[in-house]
Structures are given as C-alpha cells and as structure tokens.
C-alpha positions in Angstrom: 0.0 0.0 0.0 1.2 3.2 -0.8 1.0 6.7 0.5 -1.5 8.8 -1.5 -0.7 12.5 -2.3 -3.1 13.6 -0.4 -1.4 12.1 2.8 1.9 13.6 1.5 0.2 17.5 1.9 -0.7 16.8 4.8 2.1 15.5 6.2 4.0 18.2 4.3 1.7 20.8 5.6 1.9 19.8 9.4 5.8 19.0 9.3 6.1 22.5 8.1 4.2 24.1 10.8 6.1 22.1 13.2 9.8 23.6 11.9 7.8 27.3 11.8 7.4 26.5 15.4 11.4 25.4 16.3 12.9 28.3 13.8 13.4 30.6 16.1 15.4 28.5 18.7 17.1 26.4 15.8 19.4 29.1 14.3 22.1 29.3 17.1 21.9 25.5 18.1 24.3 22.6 17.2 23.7 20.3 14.3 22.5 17.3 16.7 20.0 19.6 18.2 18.7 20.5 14.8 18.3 17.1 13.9 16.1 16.1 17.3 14.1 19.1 16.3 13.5 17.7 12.8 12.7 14.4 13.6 10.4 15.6 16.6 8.4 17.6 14.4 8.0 15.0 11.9 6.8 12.1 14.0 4.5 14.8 15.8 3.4 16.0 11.8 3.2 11.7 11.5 1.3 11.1 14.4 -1.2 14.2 13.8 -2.2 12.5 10.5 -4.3 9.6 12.1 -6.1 11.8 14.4 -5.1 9.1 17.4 -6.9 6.7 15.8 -4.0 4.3 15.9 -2.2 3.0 19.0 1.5 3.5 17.7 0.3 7.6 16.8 -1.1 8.0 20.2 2.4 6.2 21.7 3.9 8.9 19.8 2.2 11.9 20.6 3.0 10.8 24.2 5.8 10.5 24.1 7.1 13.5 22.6 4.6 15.4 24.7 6.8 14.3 27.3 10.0 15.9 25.4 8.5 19.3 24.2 4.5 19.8 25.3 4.5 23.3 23.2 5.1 21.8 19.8 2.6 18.5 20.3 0.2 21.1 21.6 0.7 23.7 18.5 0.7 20.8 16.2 -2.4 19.1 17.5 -4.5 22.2 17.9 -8.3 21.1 16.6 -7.4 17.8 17.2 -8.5 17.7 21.1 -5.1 17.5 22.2 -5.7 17.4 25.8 -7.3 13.9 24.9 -4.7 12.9 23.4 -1.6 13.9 25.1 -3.2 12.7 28.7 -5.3 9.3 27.3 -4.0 6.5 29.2 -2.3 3.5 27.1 -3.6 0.1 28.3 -0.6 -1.1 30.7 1.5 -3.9 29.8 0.9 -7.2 31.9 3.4 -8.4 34.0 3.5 -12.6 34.6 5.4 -13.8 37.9 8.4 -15.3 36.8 8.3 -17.9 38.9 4.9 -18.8 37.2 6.3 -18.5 33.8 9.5 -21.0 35.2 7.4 -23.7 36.5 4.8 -23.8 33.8 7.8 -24.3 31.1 9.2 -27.2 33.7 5.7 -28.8 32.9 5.7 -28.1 29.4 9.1 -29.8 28.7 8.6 -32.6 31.1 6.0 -34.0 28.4 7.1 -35.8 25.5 6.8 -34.3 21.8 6.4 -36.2 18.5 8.5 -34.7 15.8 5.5 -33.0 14.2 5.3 -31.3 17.9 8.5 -30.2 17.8 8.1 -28.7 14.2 5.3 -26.5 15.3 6.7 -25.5 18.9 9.8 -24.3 16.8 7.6 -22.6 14.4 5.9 -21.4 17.4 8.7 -19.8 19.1 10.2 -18.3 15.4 6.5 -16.4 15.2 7.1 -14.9 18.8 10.5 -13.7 18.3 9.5 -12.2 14.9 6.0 -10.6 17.1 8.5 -9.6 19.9 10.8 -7.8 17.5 7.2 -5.9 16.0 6.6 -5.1 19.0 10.1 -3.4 19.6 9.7 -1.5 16.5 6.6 -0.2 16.7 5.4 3.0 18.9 3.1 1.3 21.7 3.7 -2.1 20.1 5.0 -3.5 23.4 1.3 -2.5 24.7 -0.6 -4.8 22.1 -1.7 -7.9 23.3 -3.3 -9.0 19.9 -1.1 -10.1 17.3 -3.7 -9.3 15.0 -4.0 -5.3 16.0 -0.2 -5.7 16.1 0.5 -6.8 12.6 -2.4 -4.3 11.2 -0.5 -0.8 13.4 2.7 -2.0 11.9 1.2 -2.2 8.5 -0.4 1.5 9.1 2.9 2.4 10.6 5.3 1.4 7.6 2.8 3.6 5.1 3.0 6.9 7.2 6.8 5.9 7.1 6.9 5.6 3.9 5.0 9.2 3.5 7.5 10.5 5.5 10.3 9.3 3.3 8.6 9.9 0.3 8.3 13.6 1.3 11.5 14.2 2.4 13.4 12.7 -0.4 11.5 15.5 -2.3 12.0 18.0 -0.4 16.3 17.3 -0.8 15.8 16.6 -4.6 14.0 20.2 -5.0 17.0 21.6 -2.9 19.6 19.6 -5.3 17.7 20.5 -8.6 17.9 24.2 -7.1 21.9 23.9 -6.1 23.0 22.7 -9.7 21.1 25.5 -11.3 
C-alpha cells in the first residue's frame, strides 16, 4: 500500500508548521540539536495525521509530549489535544516469573512427537518475529493481539513511507535548485 498524495500535503503541511514553530530557537543550536528538532516535528506532523486513531500515533504523541509539550500542543490544535496527550495506554501485563518457570518445567517434562516439535519451533520463530514488531513499533509493546499488532505495523510502515517519500522530495528540490 502506498502513500497517497493527499497524505503527503498533509504531512508536508503539518511537518512544516512544526519547523515554523522550532525556527526561532534552531538558528544558534548545534547540528544534533537541529536534527532532534526535525525528527520531533516530523513524528509529531506523522502522528497528527491519524487523528489518534491508531495506538503506535497516540504512543507517539505521548511521548514527545513528554519531550517538548509546546510543539505537540501547536501541532495538535483542533485535534482535542488534551485527549490525546493525557489518554492513558492500556498497561503492559506483568507474569510472575516464577509462574512462567514452572509452567515451562511442565511443558518440557511432556514428550513431543517430531510434528510437535516442528510446530513449537515454528511457534517460538512467530514470537520472536511478534517480539521484534513489537520493539519497533510506537506502543507495540502495549498490544496484546497479534492481530491489531501486525495491522499498526502495516499502518505504521505507510505513514513511514509518507514520511520518506516527502523528504526525499524535499532534498531533490534543494539539489535540482543547487545545480542550477
């Protein structure tokens, strides 16, 4: 699935306002600095596109709430920020390890045909691929359903790829205007 154009302005649009809003204290900082402020605004600009509709764009809002509450508050405006910025994610469930030890004990204790094992090892190959989704993904590590998992990521990679799409535009215009 790709990005449509009309995602692109909007991104665009929203990224823009975001760098309107850093300008002034950008031109006397370091080149590090300038780069957290670009990349803030742009998963802010990201984020703002699905409204909070998603759980990785309300992990994201969040969390760069957290960093600078202006600019996620600038960005959002009409969006019911306050919402937003203070809704709670659901909380990630902790299992007593002890639990967890003695109920593998029991599990190996049993003995497994080979098709058994075949399917345990596929079994253990989809968690660590989940697992590393869940790593990846803003608020992934919150998502219980592999389903809603797999489906964030899959919203997640297209506003990605919006975001790449724009700014490889953006340094194309800026090289087409350089060799001029």
């Amino acid at each position: 699935m790709q990005p449509t154009s009309s995602m692109k302005e909007e991104f665009l649009k929203k990224w823009q306002t975001g760098l309107r809003i850093f300008r002034p204290s950008i031109d006397n900082t370091s080149v590090s600095e300038r780069k957290k402020a670009i990349k803030l605004s742009a998963d802010v600009a990201m984020a703002s596109l699905r409204k909070g509709t998603t759980c990785w764009s309300r992990a994201l809002i969040q969390k760069t709430a957290t960093e600078d509450n202006f600019l996620v508050r600038q960005m959002l405006s009409g969006i019911k920020e306050e919402t937003l910025i203070n809704k709670k994610l659901p909380t990630k469930i902790v299992c007593h390890r002890k639990i967890v030890r003695r109920s593998k004990k029991i599990l190996r204790r049993k003995s497994k045909s080979a098709s058994e094992e075949v399917a345990a090892k596929a079994k253990r190959l989809v968690k660590r691929k989940t697992q590393g989704l869940r790593n990846v993904v803003p608020g992934g590590e919150l998502m219980s359903n592999d389903i809603l998992l797999i489906q964030e990521t899959l919203d997640y990679i297209v506003s990605l790829q919006t975001q790449v799409s724009v700014m490889r535009s953006i340094v194309d215009a800026a090289e087409a205007g350089i060799d001029r």
